[in-house]
C-alpha positions as CSV (number, residue, x, y, z in Angstrom):
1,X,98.8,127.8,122.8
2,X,95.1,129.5,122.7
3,X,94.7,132.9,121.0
4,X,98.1,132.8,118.6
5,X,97.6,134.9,115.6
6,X,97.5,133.5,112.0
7,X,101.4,133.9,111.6
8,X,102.5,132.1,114.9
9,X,99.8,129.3,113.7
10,X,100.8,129.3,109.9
11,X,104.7,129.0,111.5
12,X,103.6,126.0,113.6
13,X,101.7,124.0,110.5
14,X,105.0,124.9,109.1
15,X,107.3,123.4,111.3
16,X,105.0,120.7,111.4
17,X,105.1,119.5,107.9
18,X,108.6,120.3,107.5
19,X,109.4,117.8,110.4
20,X,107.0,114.9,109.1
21,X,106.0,115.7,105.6
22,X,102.2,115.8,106.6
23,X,99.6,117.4,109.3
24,X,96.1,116.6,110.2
25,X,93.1,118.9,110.6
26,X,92.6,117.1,113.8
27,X,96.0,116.9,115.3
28,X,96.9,120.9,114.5
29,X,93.6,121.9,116.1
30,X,94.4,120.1,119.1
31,X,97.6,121.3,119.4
32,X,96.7,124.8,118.4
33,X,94.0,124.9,120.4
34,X,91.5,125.8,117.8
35,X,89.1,124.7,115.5
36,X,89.3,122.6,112.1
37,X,87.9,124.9,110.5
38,X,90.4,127.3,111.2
39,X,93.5,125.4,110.6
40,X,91.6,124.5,107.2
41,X,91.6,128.0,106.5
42,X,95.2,128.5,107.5
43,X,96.2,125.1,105.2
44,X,94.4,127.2,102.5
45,X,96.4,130.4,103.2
46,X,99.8,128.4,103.5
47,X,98.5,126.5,100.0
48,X,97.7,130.2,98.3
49,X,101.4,131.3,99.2
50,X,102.8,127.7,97.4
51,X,103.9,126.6,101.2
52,X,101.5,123.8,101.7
53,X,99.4,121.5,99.5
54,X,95.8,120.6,101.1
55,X,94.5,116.9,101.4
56,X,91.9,115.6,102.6
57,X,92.0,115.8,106.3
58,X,95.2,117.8,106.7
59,X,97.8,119.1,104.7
60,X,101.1,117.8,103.1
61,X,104.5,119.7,102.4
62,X,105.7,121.2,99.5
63,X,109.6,121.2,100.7
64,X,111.7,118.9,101.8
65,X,110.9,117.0,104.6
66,X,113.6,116.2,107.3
67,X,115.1,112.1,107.4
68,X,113.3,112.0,110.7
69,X,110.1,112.9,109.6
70,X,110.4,110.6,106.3
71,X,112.2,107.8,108.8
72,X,109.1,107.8,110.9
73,X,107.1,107.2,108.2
74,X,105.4,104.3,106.7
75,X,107.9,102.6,108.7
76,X,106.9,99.0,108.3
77,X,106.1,99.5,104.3
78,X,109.6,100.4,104.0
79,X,111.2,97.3,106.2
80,X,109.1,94.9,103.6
81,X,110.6,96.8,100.4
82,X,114.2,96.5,102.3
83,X,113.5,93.1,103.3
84,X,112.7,92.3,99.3
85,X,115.6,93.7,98.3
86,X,117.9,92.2,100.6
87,X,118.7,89.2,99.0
88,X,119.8,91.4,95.5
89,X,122.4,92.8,97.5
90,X,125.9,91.9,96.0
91,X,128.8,90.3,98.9
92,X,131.4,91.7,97.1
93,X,132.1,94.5,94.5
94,X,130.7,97.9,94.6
95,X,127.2,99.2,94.6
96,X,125.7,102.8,95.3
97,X,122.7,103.4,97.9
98,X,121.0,106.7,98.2
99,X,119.9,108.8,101.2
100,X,116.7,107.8,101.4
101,X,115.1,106.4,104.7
102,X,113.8,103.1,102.7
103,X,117.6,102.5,101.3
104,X,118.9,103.6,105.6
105,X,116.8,100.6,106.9
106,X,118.5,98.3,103.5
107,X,122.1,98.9,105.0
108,X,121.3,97.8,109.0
109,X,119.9,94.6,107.6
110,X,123.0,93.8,105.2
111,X,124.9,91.1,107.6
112,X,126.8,88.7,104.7
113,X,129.1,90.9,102.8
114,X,133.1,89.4,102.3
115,X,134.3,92.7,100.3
116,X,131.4,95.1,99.2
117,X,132.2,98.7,99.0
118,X,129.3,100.9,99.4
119,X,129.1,104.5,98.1
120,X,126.5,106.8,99.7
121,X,125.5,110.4,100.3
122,X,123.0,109.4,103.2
123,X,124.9,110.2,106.4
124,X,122.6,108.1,108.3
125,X,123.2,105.0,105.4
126,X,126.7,105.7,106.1
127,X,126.1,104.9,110.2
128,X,124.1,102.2,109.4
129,X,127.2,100.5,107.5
130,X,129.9,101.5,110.1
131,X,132.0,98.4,111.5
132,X,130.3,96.1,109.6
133,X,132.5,93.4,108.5
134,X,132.9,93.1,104.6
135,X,131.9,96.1,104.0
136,X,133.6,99.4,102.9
137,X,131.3,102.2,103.5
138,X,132.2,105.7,101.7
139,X,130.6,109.0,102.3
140,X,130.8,111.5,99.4
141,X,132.4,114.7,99.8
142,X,130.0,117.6,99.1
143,X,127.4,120.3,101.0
144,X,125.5,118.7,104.1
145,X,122.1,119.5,103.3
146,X,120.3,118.9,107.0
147,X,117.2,118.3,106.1
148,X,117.9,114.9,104.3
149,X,121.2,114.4,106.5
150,X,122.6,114.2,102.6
151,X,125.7,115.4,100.5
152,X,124.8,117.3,97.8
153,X,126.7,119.6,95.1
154,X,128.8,119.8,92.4
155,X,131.8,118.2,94.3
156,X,129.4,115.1,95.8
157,X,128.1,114.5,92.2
158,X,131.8,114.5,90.8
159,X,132.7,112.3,93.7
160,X,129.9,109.8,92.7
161,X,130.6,109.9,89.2
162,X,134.2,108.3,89.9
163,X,133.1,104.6,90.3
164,X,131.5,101.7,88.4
165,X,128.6,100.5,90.4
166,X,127.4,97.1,89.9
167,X,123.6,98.2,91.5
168,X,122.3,101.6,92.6
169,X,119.7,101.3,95.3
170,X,117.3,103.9,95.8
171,X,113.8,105.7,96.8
172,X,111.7,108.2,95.0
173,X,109.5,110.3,96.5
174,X,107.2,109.9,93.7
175,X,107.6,107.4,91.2
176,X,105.5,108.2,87.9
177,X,104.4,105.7,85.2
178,X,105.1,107.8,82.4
179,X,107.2,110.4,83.9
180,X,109.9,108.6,86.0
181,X,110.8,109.1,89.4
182,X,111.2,112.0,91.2
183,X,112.6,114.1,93.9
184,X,112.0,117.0,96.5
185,X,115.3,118.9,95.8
186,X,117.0,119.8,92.7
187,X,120.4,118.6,94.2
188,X,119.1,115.2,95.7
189,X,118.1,114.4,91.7
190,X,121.2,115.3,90.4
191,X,122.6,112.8,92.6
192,X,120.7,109.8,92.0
193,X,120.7,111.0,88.5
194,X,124.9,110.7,88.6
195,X,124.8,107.3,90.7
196,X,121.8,105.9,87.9
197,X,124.5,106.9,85.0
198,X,127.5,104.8,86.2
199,X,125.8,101.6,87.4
200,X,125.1,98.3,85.6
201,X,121.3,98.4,87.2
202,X,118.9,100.2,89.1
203,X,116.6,99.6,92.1
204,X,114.0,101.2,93.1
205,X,112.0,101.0,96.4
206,X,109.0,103.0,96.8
207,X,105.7,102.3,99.3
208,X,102.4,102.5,97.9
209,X,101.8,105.9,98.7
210,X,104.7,107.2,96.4
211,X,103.0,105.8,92.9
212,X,101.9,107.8,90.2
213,X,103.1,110.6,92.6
214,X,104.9,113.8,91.1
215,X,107.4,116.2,93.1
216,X,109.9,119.5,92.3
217,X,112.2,117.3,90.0
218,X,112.9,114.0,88.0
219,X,115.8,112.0,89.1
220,X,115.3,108.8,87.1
221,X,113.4,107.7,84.1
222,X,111.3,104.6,84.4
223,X,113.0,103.2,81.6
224,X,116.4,103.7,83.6
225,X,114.8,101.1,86.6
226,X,115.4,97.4,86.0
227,X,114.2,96.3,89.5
228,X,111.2,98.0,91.6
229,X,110.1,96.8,94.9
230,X,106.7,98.1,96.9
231,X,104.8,96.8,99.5
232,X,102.3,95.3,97.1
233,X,102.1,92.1,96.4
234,X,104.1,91.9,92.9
235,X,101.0,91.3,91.0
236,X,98.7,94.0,92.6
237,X,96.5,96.1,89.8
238,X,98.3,98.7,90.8
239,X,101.4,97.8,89.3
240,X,100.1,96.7,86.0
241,X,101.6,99.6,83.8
242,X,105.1,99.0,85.9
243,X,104.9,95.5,85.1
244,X,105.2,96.1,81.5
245,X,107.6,99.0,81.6
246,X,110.1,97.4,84.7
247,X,111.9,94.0,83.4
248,X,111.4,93.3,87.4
249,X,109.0,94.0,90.1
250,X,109.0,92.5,93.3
């Protein structure tokens, strides 16, 4: 790959972060075949044209990033917030659980349902419930939006809006003290936003990495969250202000 122009390295960062949310200096120049120095000045170029975000040692996305990029991860962060929230899930009634990777690894470990329905717009939530006994797994109807393997739209949020949940189960990808939780898309917020409006309670999983984080736009207000589970250790300093806004964190 020696000796590609600006744009055909720009495009690769691009697809990069896309794909897994993040790039390091070190791993583009390798690949590239160039220096740090010049993929730092590309990251600032892609940053100038509101494509990328610099940090230190790399660069992170500003757009959605596809499920397999966000499923790879922080992998086993997000098995100890699933494995927390396990034992909240119901056996029977109905509950909602986003499209996030956090909430996908919640649904392979459910194994004691008797008669839960579970409504979703994560395609990959949805395979993780298939042939599960007690369980009832619906899809929304809606727009596949491939990057998140999701349903989003007008018709999936009018789909969602025609239950009573007991819990709604989801991931941010930034969680805010004072500002709430957030979301890369516009349509993925909407969503949550719907599924948060017709259930009895709220969880919320989110790593470490995700607080006091911002993104494009607010899906939940921290007042709307009755349970959030991290990797942290419940009382960690980090958590304080959550603690006293969050009847629950585990």
């Amino acid at each position: 790959m020696a000796n590609l122009m600006t744009e055909d390295r720009e495009r690769w960062i691009l697809s990069a972060l896309s794909e897994y949310g993040s790039v390091s200096l070190a791993s583009a120049s390798l690949s590239l075949g160039v220096s740090e120095q010049t993929v730092r000045r590309d990251v600032m170029s892609l940053e100038r044209q509101g494509l990328a975000r610099r940090v230190r040692g790399g660069a992170q996305s500003t757009a959605p990033v596809s499920f397999r990029g966000r499923e790879a991860k922080n992998t086993e962060q997000k098995r100890l917030i699933a494995a927390k929230l396990l034992p909240l899930v119901p056996r029977q009634g109905i509950i909602a659980i986003d499209s996030s990777s956090t909430m996908s690894l919640l649904a392979e470990m459910i194994r004691d349902a008797t008669d839960l329905t579970v409504v979703t717009n994560g395609v990959q939530t949805l395979r993780a419930l298939q042939d599960k006994p007690g369980i009832e797994a619906l899809l929304l109807g809606g727009k596949l939006d491939s990057r998140g393997d999701s349903l989003i739209g007008p018709l999936a949020a009018r789909c969602a809006s025609g239950f009573g949940y007991s819990m709604f189960f989801a991931s941010q990808a930034g969680l805010h003290q004072q500002r709430g939780g957030f979301d890369d898309t516009l349509e993925e917020a909407h969503i949550k936003q719907t599924f948060a409006e017709c259930s009895a309670q709220v969880v919320v999983g989110v790593d470490a990495s995700k607080l006091d984080q911002l993104s494009l736009a607010q899906s939940l207000e921290t007042s709307a969250i009755h349970t959030l589970a991290t990797d942290l250790d419940p009382q960690h300093r980090a958590l304080d202000g959550m603690r006293k806004l969050i009847p629950r964190v585990i």
